[in-house]
mmJSON file of the N, C-alpha and C atoms, coordinates in Angstrom:
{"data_MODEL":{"atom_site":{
"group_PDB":["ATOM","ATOM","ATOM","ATOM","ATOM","ATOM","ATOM","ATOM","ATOM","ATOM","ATOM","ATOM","ATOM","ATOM","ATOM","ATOM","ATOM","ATOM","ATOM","ATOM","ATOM","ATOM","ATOM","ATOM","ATOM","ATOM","ATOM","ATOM","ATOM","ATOM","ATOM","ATOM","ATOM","ATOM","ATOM","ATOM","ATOM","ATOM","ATOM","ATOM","ATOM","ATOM","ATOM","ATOM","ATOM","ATOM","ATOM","ATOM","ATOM","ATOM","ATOM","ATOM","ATOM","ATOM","ATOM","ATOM","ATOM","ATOM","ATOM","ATOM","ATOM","ATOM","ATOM","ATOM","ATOM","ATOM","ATOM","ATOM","ATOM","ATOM","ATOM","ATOM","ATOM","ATOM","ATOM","ATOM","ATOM","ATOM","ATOM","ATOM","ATOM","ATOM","ATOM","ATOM","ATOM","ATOM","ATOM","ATOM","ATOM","ATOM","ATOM","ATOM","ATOM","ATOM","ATOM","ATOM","ATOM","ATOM","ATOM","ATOM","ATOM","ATOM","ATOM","ATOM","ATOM","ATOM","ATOM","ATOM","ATOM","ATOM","ATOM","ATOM","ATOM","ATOM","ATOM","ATOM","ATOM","ATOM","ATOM","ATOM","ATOM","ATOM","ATOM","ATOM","ATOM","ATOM"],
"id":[1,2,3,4,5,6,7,8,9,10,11,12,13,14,15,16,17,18,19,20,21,22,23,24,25,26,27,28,29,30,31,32,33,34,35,36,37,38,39,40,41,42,43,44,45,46,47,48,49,50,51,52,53,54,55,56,57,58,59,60,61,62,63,64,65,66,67,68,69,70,71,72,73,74,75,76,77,78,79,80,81,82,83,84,85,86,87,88,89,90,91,92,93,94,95,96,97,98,99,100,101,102,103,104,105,106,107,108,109,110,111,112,113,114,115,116,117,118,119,120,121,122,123,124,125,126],
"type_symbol":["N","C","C","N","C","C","N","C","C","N","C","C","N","C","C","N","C","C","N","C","C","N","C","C","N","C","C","N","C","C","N","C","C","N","C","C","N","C","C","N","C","C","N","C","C","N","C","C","N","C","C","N","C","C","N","C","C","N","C","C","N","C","C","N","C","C","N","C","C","N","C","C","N","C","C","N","C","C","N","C","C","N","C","C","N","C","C","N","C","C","N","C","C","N","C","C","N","C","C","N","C","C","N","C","C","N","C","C","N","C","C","N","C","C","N","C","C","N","C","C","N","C","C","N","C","C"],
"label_atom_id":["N","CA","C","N","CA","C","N","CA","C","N","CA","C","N","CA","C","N","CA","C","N","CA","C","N","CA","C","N","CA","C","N","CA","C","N","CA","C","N","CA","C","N","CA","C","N","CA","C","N","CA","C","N","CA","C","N","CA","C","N","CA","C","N","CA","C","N","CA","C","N","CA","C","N","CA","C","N","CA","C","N","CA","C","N","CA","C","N","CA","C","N","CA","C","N","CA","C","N","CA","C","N","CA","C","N","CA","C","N","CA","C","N","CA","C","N","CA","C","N","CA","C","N","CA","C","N","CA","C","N","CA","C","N","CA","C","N","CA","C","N","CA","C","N","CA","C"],
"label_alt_id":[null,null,null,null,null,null,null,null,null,null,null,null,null,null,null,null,null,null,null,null,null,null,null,null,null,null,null,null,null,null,null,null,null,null,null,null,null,null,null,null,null,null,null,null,null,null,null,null,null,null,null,null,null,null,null,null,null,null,null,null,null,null,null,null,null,null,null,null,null,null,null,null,null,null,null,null,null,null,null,null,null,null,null,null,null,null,null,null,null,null,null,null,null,null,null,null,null,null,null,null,null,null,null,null,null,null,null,null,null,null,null,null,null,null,null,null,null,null,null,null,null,null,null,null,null,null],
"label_comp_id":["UNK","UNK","UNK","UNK","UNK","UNK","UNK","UNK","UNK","UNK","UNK","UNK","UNK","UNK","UNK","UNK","UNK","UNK","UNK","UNK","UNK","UNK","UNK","UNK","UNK","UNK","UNK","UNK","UNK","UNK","UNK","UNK","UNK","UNK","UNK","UNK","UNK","UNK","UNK","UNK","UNK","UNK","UNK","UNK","UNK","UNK","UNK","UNK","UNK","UNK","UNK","UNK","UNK","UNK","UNK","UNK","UNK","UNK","UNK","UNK","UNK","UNK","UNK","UNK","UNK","UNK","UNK","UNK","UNK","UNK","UNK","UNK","UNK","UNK","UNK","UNK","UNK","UNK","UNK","UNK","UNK","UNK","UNK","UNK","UNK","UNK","UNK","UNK","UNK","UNK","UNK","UNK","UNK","UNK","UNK","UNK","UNK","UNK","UNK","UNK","UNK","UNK","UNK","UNK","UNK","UNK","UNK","UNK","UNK","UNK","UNK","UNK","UNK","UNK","UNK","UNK","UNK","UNK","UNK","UNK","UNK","UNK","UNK","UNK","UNK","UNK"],
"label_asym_id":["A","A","A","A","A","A","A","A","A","A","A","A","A","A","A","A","A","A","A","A","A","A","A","A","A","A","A","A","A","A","A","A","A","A","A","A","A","A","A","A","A","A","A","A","A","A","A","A","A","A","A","A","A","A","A","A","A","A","A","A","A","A","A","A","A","A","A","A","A","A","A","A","A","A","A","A","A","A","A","A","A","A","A","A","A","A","A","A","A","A","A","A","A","A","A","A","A","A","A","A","A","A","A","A","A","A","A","A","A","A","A","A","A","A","A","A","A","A","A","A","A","A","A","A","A","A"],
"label_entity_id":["1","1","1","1","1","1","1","1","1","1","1","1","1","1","1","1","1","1","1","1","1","1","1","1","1","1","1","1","1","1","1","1","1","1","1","1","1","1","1","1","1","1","1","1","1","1","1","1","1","1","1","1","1","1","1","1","1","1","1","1","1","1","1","1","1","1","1","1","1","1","1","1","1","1","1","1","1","1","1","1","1","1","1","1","1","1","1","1","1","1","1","1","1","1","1","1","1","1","1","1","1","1","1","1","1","1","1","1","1","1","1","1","1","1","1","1","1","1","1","1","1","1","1","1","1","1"],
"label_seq_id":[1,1,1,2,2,2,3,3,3,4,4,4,5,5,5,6,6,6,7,7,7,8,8,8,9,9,9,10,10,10,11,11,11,12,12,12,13,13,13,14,14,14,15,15,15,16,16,16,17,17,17,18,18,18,19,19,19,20,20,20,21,21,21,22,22,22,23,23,23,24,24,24,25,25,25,26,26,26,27,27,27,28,28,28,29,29,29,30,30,30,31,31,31,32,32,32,33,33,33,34,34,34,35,35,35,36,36,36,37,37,37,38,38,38,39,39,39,40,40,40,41,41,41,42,42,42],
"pdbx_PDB_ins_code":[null,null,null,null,null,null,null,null,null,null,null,null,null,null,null,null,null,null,null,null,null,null,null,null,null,null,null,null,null,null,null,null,null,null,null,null,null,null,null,null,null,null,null,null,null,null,null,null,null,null,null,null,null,null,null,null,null,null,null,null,null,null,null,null,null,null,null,null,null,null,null,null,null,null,null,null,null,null,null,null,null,null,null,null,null,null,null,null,null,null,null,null,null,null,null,null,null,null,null,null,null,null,null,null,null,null,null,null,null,null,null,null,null,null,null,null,null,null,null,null,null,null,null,null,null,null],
"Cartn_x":[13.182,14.26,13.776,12.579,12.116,11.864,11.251,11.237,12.017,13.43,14.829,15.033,15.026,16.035,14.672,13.67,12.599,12.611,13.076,13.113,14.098,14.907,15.802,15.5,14.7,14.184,12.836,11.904,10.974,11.027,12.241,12.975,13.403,14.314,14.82,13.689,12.387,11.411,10.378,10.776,9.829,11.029,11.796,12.742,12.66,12.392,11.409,12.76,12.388,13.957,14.414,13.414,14.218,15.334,15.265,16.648,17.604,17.671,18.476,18.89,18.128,18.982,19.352,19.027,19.601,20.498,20.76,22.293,22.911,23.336,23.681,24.451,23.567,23.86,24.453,24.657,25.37,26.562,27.037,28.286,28.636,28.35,28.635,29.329,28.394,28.68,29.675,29.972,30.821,32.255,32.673,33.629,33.836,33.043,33.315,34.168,33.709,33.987,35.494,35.808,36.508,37.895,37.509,38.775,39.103,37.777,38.441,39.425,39.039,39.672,41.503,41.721,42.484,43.479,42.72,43.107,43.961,43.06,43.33,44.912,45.054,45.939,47.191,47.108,48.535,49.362],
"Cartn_y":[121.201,120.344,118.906,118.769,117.621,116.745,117.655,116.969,116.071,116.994,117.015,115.363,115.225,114.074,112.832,113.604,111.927,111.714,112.207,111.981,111.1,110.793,109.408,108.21,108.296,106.863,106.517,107.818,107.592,106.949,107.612,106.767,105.622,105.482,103.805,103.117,103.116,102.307,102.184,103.165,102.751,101.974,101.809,100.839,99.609,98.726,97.071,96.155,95.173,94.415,94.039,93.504,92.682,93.214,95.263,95.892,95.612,95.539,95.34,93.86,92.945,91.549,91.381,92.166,92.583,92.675,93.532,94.683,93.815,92.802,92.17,90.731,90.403,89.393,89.558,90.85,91.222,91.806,92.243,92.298,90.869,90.093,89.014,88.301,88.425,87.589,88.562,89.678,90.541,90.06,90.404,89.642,88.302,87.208,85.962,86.073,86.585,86.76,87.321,88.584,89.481,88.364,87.68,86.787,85.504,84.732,84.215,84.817,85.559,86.033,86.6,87.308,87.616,85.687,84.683,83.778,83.623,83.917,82.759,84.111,85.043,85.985,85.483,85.425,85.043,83.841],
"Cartn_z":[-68.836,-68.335,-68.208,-67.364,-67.419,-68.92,-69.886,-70.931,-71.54,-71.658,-72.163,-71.485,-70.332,-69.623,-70.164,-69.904,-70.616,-71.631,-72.925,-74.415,-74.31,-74.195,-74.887,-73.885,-72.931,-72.179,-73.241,-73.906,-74.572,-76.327,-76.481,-77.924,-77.564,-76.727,-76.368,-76.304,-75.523,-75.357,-76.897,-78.02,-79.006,-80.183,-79.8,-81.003,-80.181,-81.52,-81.43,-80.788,-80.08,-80.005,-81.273,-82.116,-83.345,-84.264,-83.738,-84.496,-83.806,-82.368,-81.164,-81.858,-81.782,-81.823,-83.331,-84.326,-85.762,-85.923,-84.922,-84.69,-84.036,-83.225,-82.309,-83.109,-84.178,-84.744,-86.023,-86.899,-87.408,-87.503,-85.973,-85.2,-85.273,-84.506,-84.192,-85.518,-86.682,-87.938,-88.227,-88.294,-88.83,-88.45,-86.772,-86.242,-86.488,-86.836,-87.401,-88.219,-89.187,-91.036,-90.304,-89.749,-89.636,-89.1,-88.008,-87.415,-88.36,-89.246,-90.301,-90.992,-92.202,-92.799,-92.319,-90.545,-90.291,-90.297,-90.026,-90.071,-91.596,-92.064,-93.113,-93.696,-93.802,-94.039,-93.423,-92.371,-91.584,-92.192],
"occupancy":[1.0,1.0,1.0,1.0,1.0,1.0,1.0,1.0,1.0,1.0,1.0,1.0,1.0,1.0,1.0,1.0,1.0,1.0,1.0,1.0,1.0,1.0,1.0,1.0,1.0,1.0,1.0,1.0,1.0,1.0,1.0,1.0,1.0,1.0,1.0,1.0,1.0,1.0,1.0,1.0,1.0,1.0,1.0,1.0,1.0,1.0,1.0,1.0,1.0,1.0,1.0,1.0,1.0,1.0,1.0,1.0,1.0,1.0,1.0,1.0,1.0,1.0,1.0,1.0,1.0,1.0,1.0,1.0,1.0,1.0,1.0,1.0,1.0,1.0,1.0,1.0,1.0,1.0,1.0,1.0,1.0,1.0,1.0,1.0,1.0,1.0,1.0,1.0,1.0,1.0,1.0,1.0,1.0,1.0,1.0,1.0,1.0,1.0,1.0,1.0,1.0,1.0,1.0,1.0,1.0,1.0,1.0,1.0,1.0,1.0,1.0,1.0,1.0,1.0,1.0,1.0,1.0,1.0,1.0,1.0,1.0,1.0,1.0,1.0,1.0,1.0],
"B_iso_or_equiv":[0.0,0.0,0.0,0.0,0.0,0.0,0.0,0.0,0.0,0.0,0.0,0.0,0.0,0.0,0.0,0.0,0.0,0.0,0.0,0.0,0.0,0.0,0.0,0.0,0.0,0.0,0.0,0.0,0.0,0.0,0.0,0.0,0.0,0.0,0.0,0.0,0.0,0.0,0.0,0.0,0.0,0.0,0.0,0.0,0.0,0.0,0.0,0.0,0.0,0.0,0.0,0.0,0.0,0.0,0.0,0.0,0.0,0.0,0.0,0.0,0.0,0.0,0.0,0.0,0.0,0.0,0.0,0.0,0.0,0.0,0.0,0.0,0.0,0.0,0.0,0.0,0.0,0.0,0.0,0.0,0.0,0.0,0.0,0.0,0.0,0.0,0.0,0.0,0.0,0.0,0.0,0.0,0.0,0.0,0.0,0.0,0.0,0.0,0.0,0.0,0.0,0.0,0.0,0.0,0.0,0.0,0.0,0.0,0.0,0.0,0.0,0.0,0.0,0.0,0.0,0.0,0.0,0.0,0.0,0.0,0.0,0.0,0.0,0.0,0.0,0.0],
"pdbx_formal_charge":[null,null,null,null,null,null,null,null,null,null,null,null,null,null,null,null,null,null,null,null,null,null,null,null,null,null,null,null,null,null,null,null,null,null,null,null,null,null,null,null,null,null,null,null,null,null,null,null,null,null,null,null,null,null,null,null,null,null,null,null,null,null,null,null,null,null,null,null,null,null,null,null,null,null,null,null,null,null,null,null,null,null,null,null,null,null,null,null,null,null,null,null,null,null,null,null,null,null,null,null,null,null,null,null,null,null,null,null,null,null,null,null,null,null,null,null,null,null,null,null,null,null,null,null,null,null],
"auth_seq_id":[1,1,1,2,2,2,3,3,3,4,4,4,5,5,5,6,6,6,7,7,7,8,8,8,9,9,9,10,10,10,11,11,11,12,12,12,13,13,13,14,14,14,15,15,15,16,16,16,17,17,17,18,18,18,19,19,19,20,20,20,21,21,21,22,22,22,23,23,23,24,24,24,25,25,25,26,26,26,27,27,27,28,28,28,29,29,29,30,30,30,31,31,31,32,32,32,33,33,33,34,34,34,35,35,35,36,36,36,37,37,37,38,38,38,39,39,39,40,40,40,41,41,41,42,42,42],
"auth_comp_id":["UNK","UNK","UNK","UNK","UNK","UNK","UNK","UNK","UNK","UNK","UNK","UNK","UNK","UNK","UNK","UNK","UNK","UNK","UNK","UNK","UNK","UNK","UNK","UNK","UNK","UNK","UNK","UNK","UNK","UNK","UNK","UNK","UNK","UNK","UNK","UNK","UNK","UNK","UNK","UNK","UNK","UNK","UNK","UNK","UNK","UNK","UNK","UNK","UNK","UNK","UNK","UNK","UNK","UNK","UNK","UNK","UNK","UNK","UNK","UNK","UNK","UNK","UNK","UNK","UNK","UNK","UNK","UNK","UNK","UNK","UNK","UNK","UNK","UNK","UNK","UNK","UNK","UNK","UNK","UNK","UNK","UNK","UNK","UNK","UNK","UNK","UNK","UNK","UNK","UNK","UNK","UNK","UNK","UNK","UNK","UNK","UNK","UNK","UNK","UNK","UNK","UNK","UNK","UNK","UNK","UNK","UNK","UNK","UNK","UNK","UNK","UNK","UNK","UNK","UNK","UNK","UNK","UNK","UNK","UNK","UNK","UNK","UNK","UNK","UNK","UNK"],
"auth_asym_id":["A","A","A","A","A","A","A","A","A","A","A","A","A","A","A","A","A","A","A","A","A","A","A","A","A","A","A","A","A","A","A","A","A","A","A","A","A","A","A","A","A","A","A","A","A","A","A","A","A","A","A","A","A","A","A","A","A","A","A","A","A","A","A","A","A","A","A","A","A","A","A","A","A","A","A","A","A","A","A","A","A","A","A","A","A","A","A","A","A","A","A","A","A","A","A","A","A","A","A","A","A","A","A","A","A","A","A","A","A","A","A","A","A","A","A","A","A","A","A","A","A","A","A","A","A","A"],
"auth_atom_id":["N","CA","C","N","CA","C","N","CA","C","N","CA","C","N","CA","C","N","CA","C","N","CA","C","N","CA","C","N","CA","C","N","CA","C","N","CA","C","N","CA","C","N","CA","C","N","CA","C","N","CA","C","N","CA","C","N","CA","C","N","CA","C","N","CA","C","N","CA","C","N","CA","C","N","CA","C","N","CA","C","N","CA","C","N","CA","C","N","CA","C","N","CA","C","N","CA","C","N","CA","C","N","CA","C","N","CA","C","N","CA","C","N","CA","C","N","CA","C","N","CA","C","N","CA","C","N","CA","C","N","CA","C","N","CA","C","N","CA","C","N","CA","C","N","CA","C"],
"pdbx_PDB_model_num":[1,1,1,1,1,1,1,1,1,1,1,1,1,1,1,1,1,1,1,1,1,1,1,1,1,1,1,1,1,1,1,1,1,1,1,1,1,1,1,1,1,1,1,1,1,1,1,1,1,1,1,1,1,1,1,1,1,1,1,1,1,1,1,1,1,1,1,1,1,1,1,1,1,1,1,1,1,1,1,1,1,1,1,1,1,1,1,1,1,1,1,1,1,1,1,1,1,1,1,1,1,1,1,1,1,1,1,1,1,1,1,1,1,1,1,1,1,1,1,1,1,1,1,1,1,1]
}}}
């Protein structure tokens, strides 16, 4: 049981930030692109 509940605090702590702020900034650019484009449609 104990194991179980410490495995995903032990995965979260070995993924690097730079996928975190990867992921973060490719949302970001995604929704950009995404609300242009809805712009430019209307």
């Amino acid at each position: 049981m104990k194991n179980i509940t410490d495995r995903p605090r032990i995965l979260y702590g070995k993924v690097p930030f730079k996928y975190i702020y990867f992921g973060l900034t490719f949302y970001v650019i995604a929704m950009c692109g995404f609300l242009s484009m809805a712009r430019v449609m209307s």
